[in-house]
N, C-alpha and C positions, 0 to 999 in steps of 0.2 A: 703560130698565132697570126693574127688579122694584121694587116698594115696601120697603122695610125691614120696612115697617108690619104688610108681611103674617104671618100665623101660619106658623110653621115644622112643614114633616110631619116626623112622625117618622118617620127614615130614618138608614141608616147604611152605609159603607160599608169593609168590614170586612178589604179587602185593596188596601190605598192603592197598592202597589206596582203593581199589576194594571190598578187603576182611579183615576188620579189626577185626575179633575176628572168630577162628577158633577150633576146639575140634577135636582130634581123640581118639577115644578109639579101644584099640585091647582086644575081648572077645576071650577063646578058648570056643570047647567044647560045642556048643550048640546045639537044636537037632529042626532043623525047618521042622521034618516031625511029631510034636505033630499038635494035633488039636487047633486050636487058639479058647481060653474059650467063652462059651456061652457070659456074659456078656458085653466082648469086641464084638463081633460080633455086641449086638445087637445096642449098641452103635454104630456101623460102617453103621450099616443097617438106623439106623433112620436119620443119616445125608444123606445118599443116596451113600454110599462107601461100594463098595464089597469086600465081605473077599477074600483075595490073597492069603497071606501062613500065619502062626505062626509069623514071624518076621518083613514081611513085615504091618503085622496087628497091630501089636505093634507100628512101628514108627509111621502109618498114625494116630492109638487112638493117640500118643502122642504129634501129632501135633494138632489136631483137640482138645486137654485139654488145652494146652499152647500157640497154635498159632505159634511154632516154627518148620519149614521144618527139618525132619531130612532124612539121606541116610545112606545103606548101603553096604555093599561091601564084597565078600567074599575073606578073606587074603590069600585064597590059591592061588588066581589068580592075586595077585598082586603083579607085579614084581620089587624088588627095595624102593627105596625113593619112597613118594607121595607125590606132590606138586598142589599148584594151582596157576595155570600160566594163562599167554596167551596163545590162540591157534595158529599152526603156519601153514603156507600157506602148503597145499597137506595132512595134518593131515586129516581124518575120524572116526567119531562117531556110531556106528550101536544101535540105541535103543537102548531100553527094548520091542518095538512096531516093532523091524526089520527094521527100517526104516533108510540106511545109508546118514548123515549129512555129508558137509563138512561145516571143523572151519575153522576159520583166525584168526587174529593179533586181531579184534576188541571182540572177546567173547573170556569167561574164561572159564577154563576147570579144571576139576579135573584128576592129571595125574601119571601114574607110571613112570620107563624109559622106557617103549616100548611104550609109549603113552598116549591119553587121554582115560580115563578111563569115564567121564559123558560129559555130557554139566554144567556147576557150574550153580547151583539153578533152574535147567529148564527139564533137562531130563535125566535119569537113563542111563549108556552104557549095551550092550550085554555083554561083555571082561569079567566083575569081575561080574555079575548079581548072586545073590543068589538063591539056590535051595535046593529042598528036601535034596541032598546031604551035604547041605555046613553044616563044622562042627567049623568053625572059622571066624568070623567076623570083621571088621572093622565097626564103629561106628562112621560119619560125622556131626556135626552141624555145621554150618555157619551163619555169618551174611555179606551177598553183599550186595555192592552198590546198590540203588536202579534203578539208570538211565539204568546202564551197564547191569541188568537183562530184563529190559523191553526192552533196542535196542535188544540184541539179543536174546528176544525170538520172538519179532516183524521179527525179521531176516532170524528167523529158521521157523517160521509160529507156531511154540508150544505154547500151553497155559496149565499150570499145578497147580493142587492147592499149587504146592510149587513156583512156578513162585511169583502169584497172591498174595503170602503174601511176597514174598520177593519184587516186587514192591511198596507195601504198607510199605515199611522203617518200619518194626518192629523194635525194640529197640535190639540192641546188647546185654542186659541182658535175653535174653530169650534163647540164645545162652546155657548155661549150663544148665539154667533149664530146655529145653526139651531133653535134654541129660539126664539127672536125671532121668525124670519122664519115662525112657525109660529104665534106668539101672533098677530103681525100678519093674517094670512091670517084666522084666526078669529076675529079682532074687526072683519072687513070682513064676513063673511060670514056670519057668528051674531054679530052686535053682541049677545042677549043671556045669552049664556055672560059669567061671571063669574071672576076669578082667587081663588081665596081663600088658597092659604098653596103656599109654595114654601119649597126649600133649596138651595144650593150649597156643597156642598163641594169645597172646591180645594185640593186637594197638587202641585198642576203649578208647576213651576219654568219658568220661561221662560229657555231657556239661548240666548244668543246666542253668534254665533262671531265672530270676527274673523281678518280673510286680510288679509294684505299684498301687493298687487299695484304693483310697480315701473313706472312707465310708458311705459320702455323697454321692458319684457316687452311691454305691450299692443299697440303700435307696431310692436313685431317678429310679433307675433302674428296680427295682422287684417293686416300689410300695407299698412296706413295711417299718416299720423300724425295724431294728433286731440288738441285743445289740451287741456290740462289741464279748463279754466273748463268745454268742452263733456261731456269722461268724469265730472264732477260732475255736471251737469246731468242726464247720464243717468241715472245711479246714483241719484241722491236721486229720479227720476221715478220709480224703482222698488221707491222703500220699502228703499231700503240707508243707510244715515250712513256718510259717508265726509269723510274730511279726509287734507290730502298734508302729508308732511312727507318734505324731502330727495329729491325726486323717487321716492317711494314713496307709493302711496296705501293709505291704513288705511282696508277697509272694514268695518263689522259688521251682520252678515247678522242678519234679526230668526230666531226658531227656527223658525217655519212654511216659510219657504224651505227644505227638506231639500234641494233639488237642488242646491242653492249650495254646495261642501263645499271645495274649492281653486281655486287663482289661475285654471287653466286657464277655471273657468266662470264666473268675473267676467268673463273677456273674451271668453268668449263669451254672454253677457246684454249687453255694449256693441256687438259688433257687431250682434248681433239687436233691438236694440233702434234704432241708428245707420242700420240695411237692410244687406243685404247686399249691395244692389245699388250701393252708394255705395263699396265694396272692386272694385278693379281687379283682373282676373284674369291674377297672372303667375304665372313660373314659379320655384320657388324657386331660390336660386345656391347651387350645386355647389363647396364649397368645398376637399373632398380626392378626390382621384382611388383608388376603392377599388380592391384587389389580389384577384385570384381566387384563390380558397382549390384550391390542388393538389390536394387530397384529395379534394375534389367534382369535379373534373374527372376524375380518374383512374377513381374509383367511377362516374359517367358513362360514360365512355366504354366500361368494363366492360359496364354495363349496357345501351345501346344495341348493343353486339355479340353480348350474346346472344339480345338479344329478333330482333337479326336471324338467329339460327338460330334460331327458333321455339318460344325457353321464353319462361315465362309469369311474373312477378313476384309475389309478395304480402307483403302485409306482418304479422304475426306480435304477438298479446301473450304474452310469456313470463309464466304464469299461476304461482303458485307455492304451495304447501300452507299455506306460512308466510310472513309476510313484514312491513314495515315499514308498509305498506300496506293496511289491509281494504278492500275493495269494499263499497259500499253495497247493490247489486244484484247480487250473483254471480254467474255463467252457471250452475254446478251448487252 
């Protein structure tokens, strides 16, 4: 963890809702015209990312271990407080790719006082970009909203591997750990880069769930039966707290699990976790003998007798001026 001790940058972040868990770190001192090591490379290469500098190779390894976007910034070029705001009407973004954006009120932006300095979670600015030269860093993790990344990258026409995981609502606890695994990486590799003042600020609530899965469900469900003592065993192997009461077992999902949402996929995390090869493949028991519905048969058989005189079927959306209904994409 970070020192308390350290000086705090001045930074702000100015739409909690948006951005609820935020990190700055300020590094001096580092030297991104080293060669960025063999093994980080090759790691970079087999996912199909090209090495860029020393520093920038770092963040991408450290997103691409932990799944967490980070950015960074060279502090010489940044003027003032930095906040993450709204964008405001006549404001402009110039890449990393050259390419000059204009923001508005609906996308966030990462900003100095003279301006915005990124697009927040979506694309790198020209203004503070890091280079051979830069000897002082600023150090970004964020976790955005998920909706507010996707309208304005959809906005901007970008698509970037930091976009694409910050649409994917990663969990807010990844926030420090790819900041870690980042400081770690540069204090093996520039042992003489220094930390000098960091901040976090954290509006992230850590919402747990709790699902009640009956162990008769699970049993009927896999096809198995598996003792109580061993569906604990599993569960807690996988970072869930679960306790049984009454032959129902309480479990509570930590909030990074997002896939975890009802009973159905607590038991399927026990068989997948159990093997599936340990579940016997039968056939389920057929308990009512279903009735053919007359209507379907009569419409059948209609239909098989005229396709045997040689018309031709389609099938039709009754399209309507008005209705209860709008299309998103209309034909006209």
């Amino acid at each position: 963890t970070l020192s308390a001790d350290l000086l705090k940058i001045d930074a702000s972040v100015d739409e909690a809702t948006l951005c609820d868990r935020q990190i700055f770190v300020k590094i001096e001192n580092v030297d991104n015209t080293k060669e960025t090591p063999l093994e980080i490379k090759k790691v970079l290469e087999s996912l199909s990312q090209r090495s860029i500098s020393f520093l920038v190779d770092l963040t991408n390894f450290a997103m691409l271990d932990v799944r967490q976007p980070l950015h960074i910034f060279d502090a010489e070029k940044v003027i003032g407080k930095i906040s993450i705001r709204k964008g405001k009407e006549g404001e402009k973004v110039t890449t990393l790719d050259g390419k000059d954006l204009a923001v508005d009120e609906s996308m966030l932006v990462i900003a100095d006082e003279e301006g915005p300095l990124d697009i927040a979670g979506i694309k790198g600015g020209k203004k503070a970009e890091v280079t051979k030269n830069t000897k002082n860093i600023i150090l970004t993790a964020s976790h955005f909203d998920a909706v507010s990344i996707r309208q304005t990258s959809q906005k901007v026409g970008i698509k970037t591997d930091a976009s694409k995981r910050f649409e994917n609502n990663i969990s807010a606890k990844y926030v420090e750990v790819g900041a870690m695994v980042f400081l770690k990486l540069l204090e093996k590799y520039c042992p003489e880069s220094k930390i000098v003042s960091f901040i976090d600020i954290n509006n992230f609530t850590d919402k747990e769930k709790n699902i009640s899965v009956p162990h008769e469900f699970i049993d009927e469900k896999i096809g198995v039966k598996i003792g109580a003592t061993k569906i604990e065993e599993i569960l807690q192997k996988i970072d869930l707290k679960v306790s049984l009461t009454d032959g129902v077992f309480e479990v509570v999902v930590p909030e990074y699990r997002k896939d975890l949402n009802i009973k159905e996929d607590i038991v399927d995390e026990i068989a997948r976790t159990l093997g599936y090869d340990a579940v016997e493949a039968t056939l389920p028991q057929i308990k009512e003998k279903g009735e053919k519905e007359k209507i379907f048969n009569l419409s059948n058989k209609a239909r098989n007798f005229l396709n045997s005189l040689g018309f031709s079927e389609i099938f039709t959306h009754a399209l309507l001026e008005n209705g209860e209904v709008a299309l998103a994409n209309p034909l006209a």
